[in-house]
PDB file of N, CA, C and O in Angstrom:
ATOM      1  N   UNK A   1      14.042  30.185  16.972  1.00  0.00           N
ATOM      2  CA  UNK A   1      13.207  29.084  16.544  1.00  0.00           C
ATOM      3  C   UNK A   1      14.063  27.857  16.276  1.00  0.00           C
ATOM      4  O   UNK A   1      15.059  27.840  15.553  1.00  0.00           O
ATOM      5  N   UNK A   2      13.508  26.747  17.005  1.00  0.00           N
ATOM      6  CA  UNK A   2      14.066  25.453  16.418  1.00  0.00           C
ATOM      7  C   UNK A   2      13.993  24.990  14.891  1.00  0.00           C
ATOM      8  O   UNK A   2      13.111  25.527  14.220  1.00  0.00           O
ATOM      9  N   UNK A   3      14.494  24.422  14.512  1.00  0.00           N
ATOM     10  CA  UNK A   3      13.918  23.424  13.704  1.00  0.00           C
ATOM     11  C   UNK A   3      13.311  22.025  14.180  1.00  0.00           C
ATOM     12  O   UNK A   3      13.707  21.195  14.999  1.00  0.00           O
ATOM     13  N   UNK A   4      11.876  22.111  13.107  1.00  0.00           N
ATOM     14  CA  UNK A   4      11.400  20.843  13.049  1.00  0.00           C
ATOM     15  C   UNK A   4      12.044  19.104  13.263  1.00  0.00           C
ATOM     16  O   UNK A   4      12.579  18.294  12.506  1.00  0.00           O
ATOM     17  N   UNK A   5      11.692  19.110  14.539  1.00  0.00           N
ATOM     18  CA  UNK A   5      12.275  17.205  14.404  1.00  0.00           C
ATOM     19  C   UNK A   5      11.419  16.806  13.415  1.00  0.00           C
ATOM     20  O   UNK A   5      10.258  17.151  13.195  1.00  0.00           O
ATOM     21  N   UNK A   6      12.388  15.766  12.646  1.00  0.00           N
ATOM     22  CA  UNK A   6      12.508  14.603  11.779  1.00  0.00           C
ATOM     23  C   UNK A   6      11.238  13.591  12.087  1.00  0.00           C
ATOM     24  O   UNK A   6      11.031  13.464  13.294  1.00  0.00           O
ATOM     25  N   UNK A   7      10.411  12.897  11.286  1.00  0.00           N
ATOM     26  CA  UNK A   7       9.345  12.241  11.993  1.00  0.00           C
ATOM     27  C   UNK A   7      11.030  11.316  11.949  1.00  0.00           C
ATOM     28  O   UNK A   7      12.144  11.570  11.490  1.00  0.00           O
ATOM     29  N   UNK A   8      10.267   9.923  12.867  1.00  0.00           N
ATOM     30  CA  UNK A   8      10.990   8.679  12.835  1.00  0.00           C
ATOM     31  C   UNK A   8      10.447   7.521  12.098  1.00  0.00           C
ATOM     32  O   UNK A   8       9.305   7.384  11.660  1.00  0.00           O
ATOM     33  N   UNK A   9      11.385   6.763  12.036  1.00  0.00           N
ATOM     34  CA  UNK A   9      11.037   5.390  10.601  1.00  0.00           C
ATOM     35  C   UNK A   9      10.563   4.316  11.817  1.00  0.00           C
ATOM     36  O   UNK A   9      11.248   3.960  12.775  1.00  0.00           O
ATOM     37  N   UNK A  10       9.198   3.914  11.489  1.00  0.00           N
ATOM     38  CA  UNK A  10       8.460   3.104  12.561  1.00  0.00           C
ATOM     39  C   UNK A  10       8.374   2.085  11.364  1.00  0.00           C
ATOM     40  O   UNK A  10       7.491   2.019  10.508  1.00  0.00           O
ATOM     41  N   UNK A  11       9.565   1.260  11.512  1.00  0.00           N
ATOM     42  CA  UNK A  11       9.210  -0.705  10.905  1.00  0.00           C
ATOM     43  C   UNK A  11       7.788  -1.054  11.149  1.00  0.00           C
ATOM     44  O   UNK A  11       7.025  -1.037  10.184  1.00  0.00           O
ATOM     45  N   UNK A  12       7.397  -1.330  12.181  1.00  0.00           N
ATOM     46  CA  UNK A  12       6.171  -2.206  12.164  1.00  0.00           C
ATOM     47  C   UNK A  12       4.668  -0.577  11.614  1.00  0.00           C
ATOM     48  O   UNK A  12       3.636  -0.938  11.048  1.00  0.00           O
ATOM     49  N   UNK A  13       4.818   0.431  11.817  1.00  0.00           N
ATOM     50  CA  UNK A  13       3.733   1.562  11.590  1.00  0.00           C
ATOM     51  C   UNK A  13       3.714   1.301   9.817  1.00  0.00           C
ATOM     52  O   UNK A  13       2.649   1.139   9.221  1.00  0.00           O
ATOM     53  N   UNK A  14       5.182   1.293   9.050  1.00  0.00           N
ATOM     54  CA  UNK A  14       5.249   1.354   7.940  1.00  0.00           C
ATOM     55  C   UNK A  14       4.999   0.115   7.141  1.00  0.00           C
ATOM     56  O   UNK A  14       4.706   0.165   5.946  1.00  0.00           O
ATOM     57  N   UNK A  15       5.137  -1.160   7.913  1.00  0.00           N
ATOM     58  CA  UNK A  15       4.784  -2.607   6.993  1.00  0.00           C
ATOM     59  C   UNK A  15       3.351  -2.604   7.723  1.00  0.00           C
ATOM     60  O   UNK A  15       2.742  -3.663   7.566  1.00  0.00           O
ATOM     61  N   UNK A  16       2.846  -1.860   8.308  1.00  0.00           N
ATOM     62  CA  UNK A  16       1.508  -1.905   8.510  1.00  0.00           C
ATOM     63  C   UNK A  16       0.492  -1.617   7.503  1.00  0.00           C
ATOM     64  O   UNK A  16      -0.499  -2.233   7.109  1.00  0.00           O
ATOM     65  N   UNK A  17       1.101  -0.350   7.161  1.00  0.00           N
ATOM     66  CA  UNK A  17       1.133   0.855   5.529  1.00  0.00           C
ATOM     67  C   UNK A  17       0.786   0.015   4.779  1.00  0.00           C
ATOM     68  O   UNK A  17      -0.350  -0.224   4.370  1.00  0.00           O
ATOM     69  N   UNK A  18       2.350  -0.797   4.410  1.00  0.00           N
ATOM     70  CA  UNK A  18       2.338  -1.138   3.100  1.00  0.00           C
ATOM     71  C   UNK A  18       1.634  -2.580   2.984  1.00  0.00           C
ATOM     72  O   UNK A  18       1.110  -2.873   1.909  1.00  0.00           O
ATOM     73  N   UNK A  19       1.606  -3.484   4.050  1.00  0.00           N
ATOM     74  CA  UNK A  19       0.116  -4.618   3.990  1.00  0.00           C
ATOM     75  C   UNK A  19      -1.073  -3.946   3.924  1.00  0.00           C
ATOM     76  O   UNK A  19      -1.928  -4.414   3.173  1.00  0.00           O
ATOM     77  N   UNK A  20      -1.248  -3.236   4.365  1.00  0.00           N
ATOM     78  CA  UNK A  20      -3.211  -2.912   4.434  1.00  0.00           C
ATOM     79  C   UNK A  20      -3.511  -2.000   3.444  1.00  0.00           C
ATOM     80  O   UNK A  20      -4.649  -1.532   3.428  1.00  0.00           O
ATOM     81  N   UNK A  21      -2.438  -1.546   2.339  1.00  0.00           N
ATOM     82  CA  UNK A  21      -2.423  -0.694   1.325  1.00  0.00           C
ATOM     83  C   UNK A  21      -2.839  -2.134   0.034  1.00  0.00           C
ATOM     84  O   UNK A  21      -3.796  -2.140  -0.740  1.00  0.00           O
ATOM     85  N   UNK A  22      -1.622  -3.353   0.204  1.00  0.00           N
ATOM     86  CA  UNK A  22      -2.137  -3.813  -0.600  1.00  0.00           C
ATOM     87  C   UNK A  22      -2.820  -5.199  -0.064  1.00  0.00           C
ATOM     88  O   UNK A  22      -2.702  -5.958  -1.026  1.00  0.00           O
ATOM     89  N   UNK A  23      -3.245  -5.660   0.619  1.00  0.00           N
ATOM     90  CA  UNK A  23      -4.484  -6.054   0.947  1.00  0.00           C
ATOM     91  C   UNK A  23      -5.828  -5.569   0.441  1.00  0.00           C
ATOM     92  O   UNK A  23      -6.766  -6.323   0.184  1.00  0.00           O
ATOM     93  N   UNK A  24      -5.853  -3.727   0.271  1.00  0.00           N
ATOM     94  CA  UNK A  24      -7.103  -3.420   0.086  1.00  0.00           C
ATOM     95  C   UNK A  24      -7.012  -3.166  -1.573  1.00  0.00           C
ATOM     96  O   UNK A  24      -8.042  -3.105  -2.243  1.00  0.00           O
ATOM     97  N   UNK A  25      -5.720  -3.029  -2.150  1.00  0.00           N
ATOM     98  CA  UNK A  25      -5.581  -3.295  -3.457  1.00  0.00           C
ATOM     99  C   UNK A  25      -6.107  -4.729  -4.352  1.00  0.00           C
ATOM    100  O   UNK A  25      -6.723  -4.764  -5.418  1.00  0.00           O
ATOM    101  N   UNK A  26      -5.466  -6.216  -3.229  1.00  0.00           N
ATOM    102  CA  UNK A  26      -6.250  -7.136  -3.814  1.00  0.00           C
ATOM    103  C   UNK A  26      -7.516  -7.265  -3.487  1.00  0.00           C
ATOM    104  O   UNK A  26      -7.911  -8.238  -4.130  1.00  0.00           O
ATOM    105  N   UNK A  27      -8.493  -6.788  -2.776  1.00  0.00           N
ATOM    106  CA  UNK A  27      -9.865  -6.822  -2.708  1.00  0.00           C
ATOM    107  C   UNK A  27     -10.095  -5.979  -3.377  1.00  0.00           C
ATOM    108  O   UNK A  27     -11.203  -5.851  -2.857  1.00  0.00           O
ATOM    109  N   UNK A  28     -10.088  -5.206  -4.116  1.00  0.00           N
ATOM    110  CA  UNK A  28     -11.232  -3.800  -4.667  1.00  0.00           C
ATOM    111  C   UNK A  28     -10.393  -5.032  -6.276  1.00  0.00           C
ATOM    112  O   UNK A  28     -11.126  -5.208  -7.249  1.00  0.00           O
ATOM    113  N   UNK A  29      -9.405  -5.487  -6.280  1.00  0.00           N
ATOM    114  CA  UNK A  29      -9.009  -6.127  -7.636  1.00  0.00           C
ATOM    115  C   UNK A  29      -9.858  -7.702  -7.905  1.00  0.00           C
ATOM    116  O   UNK A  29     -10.097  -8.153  -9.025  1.00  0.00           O
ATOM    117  N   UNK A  30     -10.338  -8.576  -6.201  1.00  0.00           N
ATOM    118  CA  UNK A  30     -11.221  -9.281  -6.180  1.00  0.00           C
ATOM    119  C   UNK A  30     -12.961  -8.904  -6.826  1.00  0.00           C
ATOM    120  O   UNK A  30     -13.845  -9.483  -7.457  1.00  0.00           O
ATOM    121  N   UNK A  31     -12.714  -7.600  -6.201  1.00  0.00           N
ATOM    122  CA  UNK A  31     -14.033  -7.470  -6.443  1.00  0.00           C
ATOM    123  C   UNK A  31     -14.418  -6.815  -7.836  1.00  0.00           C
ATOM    124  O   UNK A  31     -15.613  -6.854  -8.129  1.00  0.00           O
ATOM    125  N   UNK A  32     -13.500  -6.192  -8.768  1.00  0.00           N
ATOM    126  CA  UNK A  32     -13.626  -6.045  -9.883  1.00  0.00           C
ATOM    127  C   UNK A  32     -13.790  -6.955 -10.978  1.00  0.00           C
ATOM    128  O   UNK A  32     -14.544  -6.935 -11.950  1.00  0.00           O
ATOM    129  N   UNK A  33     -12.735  -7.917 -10.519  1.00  0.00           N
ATOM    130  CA  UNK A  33     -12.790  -9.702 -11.430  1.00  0.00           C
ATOM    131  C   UNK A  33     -13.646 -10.296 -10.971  1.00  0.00           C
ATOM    132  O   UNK A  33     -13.958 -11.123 -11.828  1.00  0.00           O
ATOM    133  N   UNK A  34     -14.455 -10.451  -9.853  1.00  0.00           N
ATOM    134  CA  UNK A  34     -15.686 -11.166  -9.545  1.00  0.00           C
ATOM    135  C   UNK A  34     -17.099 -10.342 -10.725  1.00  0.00           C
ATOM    136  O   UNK A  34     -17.861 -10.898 -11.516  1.00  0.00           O
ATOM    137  N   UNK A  35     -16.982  -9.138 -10.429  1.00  0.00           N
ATOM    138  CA  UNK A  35     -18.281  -8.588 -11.308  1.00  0.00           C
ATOM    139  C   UNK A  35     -17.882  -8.804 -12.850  1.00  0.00           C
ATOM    140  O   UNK A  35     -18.858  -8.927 -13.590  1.00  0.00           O
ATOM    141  N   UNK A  36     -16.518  -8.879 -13.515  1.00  0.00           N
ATOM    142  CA  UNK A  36     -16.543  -9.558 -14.452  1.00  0.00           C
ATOM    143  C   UNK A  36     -16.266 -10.682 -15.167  1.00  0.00           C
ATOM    144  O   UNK A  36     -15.946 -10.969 -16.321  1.00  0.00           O
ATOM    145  N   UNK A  37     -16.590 -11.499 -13.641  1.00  0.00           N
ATOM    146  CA  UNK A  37     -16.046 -12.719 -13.964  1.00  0.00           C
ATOM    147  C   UNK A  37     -15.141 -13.916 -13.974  1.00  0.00           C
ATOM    148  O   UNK A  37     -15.345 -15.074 -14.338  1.00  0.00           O
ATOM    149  N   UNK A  38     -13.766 -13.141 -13.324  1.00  0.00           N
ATOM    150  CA  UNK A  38     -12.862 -13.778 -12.839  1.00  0.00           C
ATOM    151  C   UNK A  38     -12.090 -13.055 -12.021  1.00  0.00           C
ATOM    152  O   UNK A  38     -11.387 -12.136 -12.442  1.00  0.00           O
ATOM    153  N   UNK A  39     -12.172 -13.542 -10.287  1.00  0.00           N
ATOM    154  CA  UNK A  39     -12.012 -13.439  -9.413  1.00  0.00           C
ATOM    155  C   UNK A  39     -10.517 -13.480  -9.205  1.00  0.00           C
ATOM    156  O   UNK A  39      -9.793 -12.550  -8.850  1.00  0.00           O
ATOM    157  N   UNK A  40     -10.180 -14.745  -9.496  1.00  0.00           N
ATOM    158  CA  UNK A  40      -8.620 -14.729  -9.480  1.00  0.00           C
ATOM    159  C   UNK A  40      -7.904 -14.186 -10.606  1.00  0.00           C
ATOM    160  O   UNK A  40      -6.884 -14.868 -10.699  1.00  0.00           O
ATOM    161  N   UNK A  41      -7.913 -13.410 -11.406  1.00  0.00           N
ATOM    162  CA  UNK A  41      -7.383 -12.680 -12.103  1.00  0.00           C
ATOM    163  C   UNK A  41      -7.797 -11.387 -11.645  1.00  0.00           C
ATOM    164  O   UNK A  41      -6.926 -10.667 -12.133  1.00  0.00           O
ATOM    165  N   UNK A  42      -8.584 -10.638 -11.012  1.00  0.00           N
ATOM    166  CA  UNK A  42      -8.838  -9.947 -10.425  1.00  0.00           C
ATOM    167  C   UNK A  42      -7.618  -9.541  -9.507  1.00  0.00           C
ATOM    168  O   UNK A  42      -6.863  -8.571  -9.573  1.00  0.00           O
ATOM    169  N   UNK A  43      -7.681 -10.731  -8.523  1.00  0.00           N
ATOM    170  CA  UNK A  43      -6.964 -10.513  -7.835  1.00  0.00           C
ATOM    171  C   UNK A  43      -5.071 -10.506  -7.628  1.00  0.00           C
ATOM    172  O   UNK A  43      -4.394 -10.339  -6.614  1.00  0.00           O
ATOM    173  N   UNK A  44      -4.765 -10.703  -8.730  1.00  0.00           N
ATOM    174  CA  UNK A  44      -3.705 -10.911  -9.652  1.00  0.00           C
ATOM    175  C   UNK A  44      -3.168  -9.377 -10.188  1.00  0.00           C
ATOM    176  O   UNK A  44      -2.015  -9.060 -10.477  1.00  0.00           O
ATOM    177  N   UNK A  45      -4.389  -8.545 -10.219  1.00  0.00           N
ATOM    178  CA  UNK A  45      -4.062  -7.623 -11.269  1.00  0.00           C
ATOM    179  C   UNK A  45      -4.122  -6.623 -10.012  1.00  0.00           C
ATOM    180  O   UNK A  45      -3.410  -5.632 -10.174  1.00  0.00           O
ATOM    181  N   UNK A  46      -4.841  -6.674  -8.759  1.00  0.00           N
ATOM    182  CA  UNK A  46      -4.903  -6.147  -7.734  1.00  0.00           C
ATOM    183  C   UNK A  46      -3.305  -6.063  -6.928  1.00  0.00           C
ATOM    184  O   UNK A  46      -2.824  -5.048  -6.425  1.00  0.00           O
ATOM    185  N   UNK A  47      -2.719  -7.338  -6.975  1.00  0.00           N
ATOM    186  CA  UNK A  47      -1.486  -7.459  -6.332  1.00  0.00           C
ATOM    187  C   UNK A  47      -0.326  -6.873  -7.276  1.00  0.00           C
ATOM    188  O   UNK A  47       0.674  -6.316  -6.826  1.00  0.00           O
ATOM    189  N   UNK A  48      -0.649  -7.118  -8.975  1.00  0.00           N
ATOM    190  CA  UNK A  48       0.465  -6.217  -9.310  1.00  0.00           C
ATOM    191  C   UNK A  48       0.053  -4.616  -9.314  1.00  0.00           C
ATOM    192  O   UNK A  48       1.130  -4.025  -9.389  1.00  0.00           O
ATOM    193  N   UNK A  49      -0.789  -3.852  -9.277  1.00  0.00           N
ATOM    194  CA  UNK A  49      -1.232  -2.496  -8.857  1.00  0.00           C
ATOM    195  C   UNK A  49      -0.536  -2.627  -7.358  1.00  0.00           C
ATOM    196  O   UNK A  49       0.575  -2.111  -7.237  1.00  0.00           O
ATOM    197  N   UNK A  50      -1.099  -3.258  -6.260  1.00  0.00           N
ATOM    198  CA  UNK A  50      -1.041  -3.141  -5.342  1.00  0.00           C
ATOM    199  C   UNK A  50       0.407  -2.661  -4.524  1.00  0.00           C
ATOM    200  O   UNK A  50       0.706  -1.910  -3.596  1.00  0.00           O
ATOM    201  N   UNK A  51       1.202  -3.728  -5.622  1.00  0.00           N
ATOM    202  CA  UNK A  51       2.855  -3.338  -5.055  1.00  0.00           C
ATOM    203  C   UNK A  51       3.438  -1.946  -4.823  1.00  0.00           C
ATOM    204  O   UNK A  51       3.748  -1.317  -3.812  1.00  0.00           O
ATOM    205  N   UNK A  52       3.484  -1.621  -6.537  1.00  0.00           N
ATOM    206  CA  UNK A  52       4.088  -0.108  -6.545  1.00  0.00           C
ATOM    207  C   UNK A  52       3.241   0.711  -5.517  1.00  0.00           C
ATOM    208  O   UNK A  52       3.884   1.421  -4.744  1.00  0.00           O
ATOM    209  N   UNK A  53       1.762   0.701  -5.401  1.00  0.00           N
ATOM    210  CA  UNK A  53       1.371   1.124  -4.647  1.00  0.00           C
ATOM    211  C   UNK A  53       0.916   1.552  -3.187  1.00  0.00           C
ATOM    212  O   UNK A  53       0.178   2.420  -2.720  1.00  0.00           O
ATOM    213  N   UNK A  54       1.810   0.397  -2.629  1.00  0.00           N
ATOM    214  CA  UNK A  54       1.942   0.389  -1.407  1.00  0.00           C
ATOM    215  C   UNK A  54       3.441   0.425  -0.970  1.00  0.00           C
ATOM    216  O   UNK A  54       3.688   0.286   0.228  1.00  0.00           O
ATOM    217  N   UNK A  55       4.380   0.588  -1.797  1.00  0.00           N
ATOM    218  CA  UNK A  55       5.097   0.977  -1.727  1.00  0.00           C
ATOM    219  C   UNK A  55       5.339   2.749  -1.972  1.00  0.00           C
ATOM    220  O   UNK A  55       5.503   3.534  -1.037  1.00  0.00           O
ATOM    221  N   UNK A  56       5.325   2.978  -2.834  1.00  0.00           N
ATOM    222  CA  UNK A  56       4.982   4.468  -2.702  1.00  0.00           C
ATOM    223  C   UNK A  56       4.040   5.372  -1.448  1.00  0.00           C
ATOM    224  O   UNK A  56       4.274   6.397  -0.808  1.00  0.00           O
ATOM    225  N   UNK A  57       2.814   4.343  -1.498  1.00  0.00           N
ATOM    226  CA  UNK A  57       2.310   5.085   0.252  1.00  0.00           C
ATOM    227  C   UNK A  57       3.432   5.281   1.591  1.00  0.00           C
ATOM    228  O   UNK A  57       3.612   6.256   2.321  1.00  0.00           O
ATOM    229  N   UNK A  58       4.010   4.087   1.577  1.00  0.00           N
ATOM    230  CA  UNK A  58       4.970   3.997   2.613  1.00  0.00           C
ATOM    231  C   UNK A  58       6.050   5.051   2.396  1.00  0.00           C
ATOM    232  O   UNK A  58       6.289   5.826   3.322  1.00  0.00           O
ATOM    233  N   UNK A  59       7.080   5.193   0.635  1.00  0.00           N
ATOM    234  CA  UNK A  59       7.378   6.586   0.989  1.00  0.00           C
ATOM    235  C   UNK A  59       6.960   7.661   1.031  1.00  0.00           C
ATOM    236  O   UNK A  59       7.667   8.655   1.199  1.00  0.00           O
ATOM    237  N   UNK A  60       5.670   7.671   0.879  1.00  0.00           N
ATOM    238  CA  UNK A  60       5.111   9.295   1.083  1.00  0.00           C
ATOM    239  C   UNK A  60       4.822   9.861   2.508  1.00  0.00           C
ATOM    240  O   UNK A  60       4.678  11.022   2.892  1.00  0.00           O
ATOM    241  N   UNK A  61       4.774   8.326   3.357  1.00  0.00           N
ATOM    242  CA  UNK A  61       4.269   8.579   4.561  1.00  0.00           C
ATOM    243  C   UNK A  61       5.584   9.052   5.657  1.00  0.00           C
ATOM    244  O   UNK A  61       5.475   9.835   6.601  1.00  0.00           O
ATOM    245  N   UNK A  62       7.232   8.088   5.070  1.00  0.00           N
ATOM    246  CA  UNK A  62       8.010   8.472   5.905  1.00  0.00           C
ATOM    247  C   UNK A  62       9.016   9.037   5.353  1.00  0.00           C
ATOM    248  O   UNK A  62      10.178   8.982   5.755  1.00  0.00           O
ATOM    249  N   UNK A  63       8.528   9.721   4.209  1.00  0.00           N
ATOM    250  CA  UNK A  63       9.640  10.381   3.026  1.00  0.00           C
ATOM    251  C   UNK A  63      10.876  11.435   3.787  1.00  0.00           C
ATOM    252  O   UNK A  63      11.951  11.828   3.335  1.00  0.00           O
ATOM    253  N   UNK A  64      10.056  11.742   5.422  1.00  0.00           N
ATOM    254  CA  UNK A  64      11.094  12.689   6.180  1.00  0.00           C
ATOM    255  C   UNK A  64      12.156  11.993   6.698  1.00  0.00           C
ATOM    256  O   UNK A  64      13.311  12.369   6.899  1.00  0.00           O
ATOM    257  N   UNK A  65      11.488  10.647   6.941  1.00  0.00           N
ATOM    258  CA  UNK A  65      12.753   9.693   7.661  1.00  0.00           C
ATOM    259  C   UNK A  65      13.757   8.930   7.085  1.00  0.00           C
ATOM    260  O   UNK A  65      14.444   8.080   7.650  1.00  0.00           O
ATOM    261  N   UNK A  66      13.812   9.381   5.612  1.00  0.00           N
ATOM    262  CA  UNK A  66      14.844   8.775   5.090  1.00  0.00           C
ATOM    263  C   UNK A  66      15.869   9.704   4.359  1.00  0.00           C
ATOM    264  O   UNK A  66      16.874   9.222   3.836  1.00  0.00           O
TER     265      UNK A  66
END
């Protein structure tokens, strides 16, 4: 039996990850500060969630390739 190849580290697959991770972090954070009221703080609180969190997706996704 072989061993398993390594996935590979795809730059553009992984800043794909980590934009559309937090992109959808500042909208669900838009849309929480809009229903109470403030939109741009919403979306403020969306982008600081959003970071760690789209960062961490990205290493979970290529945690083999590094």
């Amino acid at each position: 039996m072989e061993p398993a190849a390594r996935p590979s580290l795809q730059p553009a697959a992984a800043g794909g990850v980590l934009l559309g991770i937090l992109l959808a972090a500042i909208a669900i954070g838009v849309l929480i500060g809009w229903a109470v009221g403030s939109a741009g703080l919403g979306a403020l609180v969306g982008a600081i969630v959003g970071i760690p969190l789209a960062v961490y997706s990205v290493y979970r996704r290529y945690r083999g390739a590094f």
